[in-house]
Residue frames as a rotation matrix with the C-alpha (Angstrom) as fourth column:
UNK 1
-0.343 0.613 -0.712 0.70
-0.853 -0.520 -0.036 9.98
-0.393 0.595 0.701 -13.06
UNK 2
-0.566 0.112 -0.817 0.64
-0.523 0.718 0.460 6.39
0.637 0.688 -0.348 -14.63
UNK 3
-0.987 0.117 -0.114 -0.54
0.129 0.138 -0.982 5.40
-0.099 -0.983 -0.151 -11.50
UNK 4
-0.767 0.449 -0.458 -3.70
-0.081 -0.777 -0.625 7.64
-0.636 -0.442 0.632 -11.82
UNK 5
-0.494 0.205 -0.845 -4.34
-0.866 -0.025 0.500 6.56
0.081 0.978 0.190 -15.01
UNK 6
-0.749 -0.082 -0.658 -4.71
-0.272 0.943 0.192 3.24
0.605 0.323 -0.728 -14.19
UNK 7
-0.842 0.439 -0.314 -6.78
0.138 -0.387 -0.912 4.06
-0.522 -0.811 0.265 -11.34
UNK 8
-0.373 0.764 -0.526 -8.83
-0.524 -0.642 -0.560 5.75
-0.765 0.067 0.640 -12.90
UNK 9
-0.120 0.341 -0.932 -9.30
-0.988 0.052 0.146 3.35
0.098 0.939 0.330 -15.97
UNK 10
-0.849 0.001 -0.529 -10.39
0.044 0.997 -0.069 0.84
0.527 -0.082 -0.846 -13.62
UNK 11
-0.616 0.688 -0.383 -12.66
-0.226 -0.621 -0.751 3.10
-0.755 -0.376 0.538 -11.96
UNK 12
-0.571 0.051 -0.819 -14.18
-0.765 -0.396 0.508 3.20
-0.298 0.917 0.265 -15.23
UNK 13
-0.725 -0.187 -0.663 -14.13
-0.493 0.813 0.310 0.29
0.481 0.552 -0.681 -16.41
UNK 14
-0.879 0.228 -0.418 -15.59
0.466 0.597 -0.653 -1.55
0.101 -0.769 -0.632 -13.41
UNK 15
-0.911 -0.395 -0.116 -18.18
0.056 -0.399 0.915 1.22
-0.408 0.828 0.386 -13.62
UNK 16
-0.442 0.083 -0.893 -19.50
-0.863 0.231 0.449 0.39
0.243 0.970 -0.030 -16.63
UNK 17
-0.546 0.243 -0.802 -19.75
-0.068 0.941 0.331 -3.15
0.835 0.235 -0.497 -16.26
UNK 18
0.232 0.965 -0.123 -22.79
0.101 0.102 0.990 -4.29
0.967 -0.242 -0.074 -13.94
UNK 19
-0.291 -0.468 0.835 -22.67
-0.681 -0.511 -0.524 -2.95
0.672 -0.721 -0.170 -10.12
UNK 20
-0.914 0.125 -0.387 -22.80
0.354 0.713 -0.605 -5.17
0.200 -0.690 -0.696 -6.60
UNK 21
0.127 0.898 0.420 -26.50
-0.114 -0.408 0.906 -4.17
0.985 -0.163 0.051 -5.85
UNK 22
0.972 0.083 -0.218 -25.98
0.198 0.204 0.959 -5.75
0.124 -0.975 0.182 -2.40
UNK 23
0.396 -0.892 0.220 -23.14
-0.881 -0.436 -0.182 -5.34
0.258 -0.122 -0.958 -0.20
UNK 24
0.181 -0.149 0.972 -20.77
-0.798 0.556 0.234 -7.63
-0.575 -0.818 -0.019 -0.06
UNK 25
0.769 0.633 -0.092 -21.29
-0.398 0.360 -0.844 -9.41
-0.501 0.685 0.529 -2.95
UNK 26
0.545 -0.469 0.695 -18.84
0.366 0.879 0.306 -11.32
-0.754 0.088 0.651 -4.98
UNK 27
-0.236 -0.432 -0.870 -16.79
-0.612 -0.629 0.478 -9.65
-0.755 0.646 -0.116 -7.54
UNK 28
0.617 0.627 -0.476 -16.50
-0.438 -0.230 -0.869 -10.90
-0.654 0.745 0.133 -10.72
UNK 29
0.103 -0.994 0.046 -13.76
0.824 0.111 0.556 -12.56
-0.557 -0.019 0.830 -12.43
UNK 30
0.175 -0.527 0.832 -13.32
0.712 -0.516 -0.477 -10.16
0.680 0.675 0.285 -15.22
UNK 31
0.797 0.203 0.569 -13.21
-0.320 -0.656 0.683 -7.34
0.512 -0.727 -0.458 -12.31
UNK 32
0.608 -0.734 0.303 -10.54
-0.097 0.311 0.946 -9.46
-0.788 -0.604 0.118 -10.03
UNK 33
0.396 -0.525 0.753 -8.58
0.886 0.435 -0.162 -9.82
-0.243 0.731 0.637 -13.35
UNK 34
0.043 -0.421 0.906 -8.35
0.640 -0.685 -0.348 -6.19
0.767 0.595 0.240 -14.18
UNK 35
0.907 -0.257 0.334 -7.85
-0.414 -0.400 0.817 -5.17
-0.076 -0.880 -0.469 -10.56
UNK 36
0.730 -0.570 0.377 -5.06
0.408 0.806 0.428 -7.73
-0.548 -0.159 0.821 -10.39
UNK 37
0.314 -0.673 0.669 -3.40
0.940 0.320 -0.120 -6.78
-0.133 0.667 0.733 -13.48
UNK 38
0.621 -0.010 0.784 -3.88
-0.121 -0.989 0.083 -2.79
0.774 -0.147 -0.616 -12.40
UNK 39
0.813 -0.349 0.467 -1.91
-0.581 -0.551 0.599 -3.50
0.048 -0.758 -0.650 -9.04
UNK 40
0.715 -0.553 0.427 0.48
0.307 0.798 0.519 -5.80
-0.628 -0.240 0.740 -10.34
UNK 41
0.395 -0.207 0.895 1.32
0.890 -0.156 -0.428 -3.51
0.229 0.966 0.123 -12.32
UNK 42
0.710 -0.079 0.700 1.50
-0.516 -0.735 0.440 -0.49
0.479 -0.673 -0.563 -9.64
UNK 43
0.771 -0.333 0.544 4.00
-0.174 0.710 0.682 -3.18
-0.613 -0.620 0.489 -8.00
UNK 44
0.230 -0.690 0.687 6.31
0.972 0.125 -0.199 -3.19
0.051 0.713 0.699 -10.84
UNK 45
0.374 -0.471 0.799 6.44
0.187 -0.805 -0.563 0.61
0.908 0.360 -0.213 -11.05
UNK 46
0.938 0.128 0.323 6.93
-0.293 -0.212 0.932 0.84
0.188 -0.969 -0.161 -7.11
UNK 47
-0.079 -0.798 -0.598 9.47
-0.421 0.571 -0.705 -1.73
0.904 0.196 -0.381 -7.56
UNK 48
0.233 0.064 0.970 8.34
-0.919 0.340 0.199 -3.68
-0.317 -0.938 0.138 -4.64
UNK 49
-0.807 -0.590 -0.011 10.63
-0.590 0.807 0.019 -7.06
-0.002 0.022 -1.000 -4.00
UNK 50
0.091 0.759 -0.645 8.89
-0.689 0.516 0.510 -9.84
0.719 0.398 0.570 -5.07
UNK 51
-0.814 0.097 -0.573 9.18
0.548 0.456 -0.701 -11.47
0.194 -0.885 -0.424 -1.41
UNK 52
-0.784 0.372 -0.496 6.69
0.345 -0.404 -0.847 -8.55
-0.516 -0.836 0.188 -0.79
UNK 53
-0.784 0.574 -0.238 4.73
-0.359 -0.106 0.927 -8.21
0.507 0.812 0.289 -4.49
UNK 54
-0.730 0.606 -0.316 1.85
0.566 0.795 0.218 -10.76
0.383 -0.019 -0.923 -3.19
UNK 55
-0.115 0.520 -0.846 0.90
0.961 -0.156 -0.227 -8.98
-0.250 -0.840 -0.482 -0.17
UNK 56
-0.892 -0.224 -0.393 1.15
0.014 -0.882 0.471 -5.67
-0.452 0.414 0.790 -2.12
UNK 57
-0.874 0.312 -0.373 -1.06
-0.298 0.263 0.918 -7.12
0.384 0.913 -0.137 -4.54
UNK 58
-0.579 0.562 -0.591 -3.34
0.452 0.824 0.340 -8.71
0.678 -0.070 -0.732 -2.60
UNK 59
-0.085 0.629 -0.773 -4.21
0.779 -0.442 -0.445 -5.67
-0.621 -0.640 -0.452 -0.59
UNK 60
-0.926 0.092 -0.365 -4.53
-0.292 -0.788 0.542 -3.37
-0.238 0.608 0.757 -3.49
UNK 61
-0.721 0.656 -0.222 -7.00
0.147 0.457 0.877 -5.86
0.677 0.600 -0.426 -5.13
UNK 62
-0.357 0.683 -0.638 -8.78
0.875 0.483 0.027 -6.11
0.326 -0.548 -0.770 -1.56
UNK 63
-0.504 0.158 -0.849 -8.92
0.256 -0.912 -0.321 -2.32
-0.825 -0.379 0.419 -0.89
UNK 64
-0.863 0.412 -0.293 -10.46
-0.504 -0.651 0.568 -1.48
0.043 0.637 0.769 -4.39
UNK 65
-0.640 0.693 -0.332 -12.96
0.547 0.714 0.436 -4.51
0.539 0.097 -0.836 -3.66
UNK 66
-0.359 0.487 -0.796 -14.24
0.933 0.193 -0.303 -3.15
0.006 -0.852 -0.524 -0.57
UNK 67
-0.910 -0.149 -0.388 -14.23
0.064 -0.973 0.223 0.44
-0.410 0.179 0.894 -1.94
UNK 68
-0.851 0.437 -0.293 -16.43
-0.430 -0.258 0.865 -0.90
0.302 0.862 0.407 -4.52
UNK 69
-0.256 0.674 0.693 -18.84
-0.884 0.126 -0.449 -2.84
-0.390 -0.728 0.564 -2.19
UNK 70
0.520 0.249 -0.817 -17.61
-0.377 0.925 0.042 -6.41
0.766 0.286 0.575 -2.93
UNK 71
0.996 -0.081 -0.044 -16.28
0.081 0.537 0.840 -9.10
-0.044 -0.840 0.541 -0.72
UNK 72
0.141 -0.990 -0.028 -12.68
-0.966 -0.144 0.217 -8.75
-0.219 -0.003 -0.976 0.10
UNK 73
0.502 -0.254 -0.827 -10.47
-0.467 0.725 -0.506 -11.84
0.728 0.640 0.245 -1.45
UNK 74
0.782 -0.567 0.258 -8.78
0.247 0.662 0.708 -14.63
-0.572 -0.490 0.658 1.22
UNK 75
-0.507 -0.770 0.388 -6.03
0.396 0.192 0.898 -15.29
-0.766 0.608 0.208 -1.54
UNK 76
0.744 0.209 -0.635 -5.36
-0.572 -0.292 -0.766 -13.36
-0.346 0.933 -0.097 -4.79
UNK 77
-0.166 -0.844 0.510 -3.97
0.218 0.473 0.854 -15.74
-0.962 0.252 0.105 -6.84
UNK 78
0.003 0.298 -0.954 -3.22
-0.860 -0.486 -0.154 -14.78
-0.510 0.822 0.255 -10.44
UNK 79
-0.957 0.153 0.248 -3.09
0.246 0.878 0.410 -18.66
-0.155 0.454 -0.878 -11.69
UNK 80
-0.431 0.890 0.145 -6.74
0.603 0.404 -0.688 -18.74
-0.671 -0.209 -0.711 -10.61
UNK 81
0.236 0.712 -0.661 -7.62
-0.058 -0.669 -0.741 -15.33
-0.970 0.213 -0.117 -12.65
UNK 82
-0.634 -0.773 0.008 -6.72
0.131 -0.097 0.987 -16.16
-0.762 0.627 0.162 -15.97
UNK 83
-0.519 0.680 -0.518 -8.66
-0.708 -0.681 -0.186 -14.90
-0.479 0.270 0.835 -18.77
UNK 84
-0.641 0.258 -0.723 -9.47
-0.345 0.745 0.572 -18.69
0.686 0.615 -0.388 -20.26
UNK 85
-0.847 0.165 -0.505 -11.29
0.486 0.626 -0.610 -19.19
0.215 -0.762 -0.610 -16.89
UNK 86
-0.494 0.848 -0.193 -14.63
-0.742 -0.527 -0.415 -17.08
-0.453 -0.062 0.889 -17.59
């Protein structure tokens, strides 16, 4: 259920804030930030070993990208997505 929630209140969220008009397009940071922190969070409740968290992460983030009709990410790094970096 928490799951769903979160899902869905990125769904939302994302949204809201201004769509890719083209495909393909670049996300956003504030978008890769609250994807990130939505499946890094789905990774904690999973309890997936943090040998295998990254790649968890990093294809959640890239499956909701491409869902949403942005470019998929090379490397999610959360260093890179902090929220002082908009």
């Amino acid at each position: 259920m928490k799951k769903l929630s979160i899902i869905i209140t990125i769904l939302t969220g994302t949204l809201l804030s201004p769509i890719a008009f083209a495909n393909n397009a670049e996300a956003p940071k504030e978008t890769l930030i609250s994807l990130t922190d939505a499946c890094t969070k789905m990774a904690s409740e999973e309890q997936i070993d943090s040998i295998e968290k990254q790649q968890f992460v990093s294809d959640c983030v890239n499956a909701q990208l491409i869902e949403m009709g942005y470019q998929r990410q090379e490397a999610i790094a959360k260093t890179n997505l902090l929220k002082d970096n908009l």
